[in-house]
ZADRENPA-957014 format. One record per residue (C-alpha): x, y, z; residue in three letters. Coordinates in steps of 0.25 Angstrom, whole numbers, plus 2048, in hexadecimal, padded with zeros to 3 digits. Layout:
! residues N
XYZALA ...
//
This chain:
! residues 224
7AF80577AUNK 7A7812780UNK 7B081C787UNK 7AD817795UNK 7B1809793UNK 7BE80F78BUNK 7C3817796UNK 7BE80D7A3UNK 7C6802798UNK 7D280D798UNK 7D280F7A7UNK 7D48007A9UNK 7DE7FD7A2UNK 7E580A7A9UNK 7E28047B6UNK 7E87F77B0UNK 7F57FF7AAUNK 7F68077B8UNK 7F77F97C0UNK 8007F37B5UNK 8098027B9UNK 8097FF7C6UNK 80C7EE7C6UNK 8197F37BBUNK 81D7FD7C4UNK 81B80A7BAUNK 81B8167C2UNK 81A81E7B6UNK 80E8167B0UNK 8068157BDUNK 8038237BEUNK 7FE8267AFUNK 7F481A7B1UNK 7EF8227BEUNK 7EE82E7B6UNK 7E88287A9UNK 7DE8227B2UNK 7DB8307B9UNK 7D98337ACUNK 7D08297A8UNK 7C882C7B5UNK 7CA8217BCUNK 7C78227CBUNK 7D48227D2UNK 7CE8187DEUNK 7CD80F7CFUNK 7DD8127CCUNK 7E080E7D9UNK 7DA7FF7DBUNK 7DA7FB7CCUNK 7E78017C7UNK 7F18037D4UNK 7ED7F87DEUNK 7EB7EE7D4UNK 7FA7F17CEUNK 7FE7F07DCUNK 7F67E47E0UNK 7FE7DD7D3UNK 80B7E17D8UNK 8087DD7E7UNK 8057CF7DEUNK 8107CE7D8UNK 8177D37E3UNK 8117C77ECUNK 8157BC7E1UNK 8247C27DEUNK 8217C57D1UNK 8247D37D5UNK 8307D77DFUNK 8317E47E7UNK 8397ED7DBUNK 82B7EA7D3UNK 8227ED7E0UNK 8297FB7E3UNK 8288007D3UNK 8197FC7D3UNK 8168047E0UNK 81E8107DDUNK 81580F7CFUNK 80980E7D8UNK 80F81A7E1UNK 8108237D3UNK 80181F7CFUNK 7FC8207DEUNK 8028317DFUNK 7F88337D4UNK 7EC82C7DAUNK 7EC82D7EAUNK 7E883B7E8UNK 7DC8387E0UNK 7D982C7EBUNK 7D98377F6UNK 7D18417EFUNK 7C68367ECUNK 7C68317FAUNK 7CB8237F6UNK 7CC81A801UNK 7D9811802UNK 7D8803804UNK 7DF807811UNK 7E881181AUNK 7F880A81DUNK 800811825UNK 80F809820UNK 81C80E827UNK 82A80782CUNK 82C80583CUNK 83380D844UNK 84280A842UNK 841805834UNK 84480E829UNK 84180381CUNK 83880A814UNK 838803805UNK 8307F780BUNK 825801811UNK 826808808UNK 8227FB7FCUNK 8177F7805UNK 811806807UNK 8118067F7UNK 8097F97F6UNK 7FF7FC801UNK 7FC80B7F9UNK 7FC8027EBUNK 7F17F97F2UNK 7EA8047F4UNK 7EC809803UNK 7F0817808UNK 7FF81680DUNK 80381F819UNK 81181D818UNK 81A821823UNK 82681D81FUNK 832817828UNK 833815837UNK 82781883CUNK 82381784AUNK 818811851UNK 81181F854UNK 812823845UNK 80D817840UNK 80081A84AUNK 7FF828847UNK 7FF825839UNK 7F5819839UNK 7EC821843UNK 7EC82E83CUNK 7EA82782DUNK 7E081D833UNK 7E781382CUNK 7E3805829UNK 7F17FE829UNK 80080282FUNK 80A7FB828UNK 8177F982FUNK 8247F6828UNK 8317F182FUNK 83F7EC828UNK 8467EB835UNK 8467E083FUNK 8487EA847UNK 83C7F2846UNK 8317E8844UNK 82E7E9852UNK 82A7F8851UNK 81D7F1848UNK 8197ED856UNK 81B7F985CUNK 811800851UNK 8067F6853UNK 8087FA864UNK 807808861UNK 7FB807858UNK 7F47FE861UNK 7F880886DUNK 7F3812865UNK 7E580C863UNK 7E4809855UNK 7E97FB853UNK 7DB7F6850UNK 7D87FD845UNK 7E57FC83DUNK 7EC7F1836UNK 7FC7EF837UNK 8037E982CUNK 8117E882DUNK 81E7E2824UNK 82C7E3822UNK 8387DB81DUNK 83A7D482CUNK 82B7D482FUNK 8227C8830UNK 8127C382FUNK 8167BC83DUNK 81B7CA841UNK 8107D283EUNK 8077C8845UNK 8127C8852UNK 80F7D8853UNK 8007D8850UNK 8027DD843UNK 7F47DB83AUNK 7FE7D682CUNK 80C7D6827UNK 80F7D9819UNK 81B7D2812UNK 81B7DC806UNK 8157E9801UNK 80C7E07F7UNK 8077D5804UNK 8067E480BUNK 7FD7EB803UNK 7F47DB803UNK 7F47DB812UNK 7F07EA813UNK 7E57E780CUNK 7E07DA814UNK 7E17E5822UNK 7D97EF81CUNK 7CF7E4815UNK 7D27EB805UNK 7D77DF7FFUNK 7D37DE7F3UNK 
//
């Protein structure tokens, strides 16, 4: 074997090992793979789409068919959030578009934040740029944000009967605002519904962080 075949040989069976980190949830494994493969110089747009998404895209899978349950779901995602600090800065640096812009946050009034927070991870695992704005967010934040990151997708999350009807209020304010047509919404939550998303002109509902990260990915036309 000549020395390049060896190394592109080595280099995938690091992508293979740095998807098999972040599928087991190895937050201590992930990371080296990044690094070995830095080391190996491969390009970090490569590490992105063959090691960390395609770890994800298996765990959204088995997330699907219940072979996984969300205990196994948040260890992968915080290994993909360990291997992630080392790459995003080399993404930015190389100019390497996302698949997409999402700006994810809780309604106002609702203070749940581990569901968001599970379905923010997936959508960055599948390759997205999260703007996270945490928890009770109100209408005029979720604009400004959306307006001044020219995002793609808003997420909204609600856990409270209570405050799903504030998802209405964001789409009005966005739609008052001008910039409606050129924004996809997506919104979920434990008492949220497809028939609800549909009610307030919602463009898709996601059930889970692993049918999120799908759905984002049929808005912005990056399915894979």
């Amino acid at each position: 074997m000549d020395g390049g075949r060896e190394v592109y040989a080595m280099s995938e069976e690091t992508l293979a090992k740095l998807a098999e980190a972040i599928i087991g949830g190895d937050e201590k494994a992930a990371p080296e793979c990044v690094h070995t493969l830095l080391d190996q110089g491969v390009e970090p747009a490569t590490i992105l789409n063959q090691g960390l998404i395609k770890g994800m895209d298996e765990v959204g899978r088995r997330f699907r068919e219940r072979e996984y349950f969300l205990p196994e779901v948040l260890i992968s995602a915080e290994a993909m959030h360990a291997a992630m600090g080392i790459l995003r800065p080399l993404l930015t640096e190389g100019n390497i578009e996302p698949k997409g812009r999402i700006v994810i946050g809780t309604v106002r009034g609702d203070l749940h934040d581990i569901g968001k927070g599970i379905v923010g991870m997936m959508l960055e695992g599948a390759g997205f740029d999260v703007i996270d704005l945490g928890v009770d967010v109100t209408p005029e934040r979720f604009v400004t944000a959306a307006t001044e990151h020219q995002a793609h997708v808003l997420a909204m999350s609600a856990l409270l009967t209570t405050t799903m009807g504030e998802m209405r209020g964001v789409i009005g304010a966005l739609e008052a605002a001008g910039i409606r047509n050129r924004i996809k919404v997506m919104i979920g939550g434990a008492p949220v519904t497809a028939a609800y998303a549909k009610q307030i002109g919602a463009d898709a509902y996601g059930e889970d962080g692993a049918e999120a990260a799908w759905v984002a990915r049929q808005l912005v036309g990056a399915a894979n």
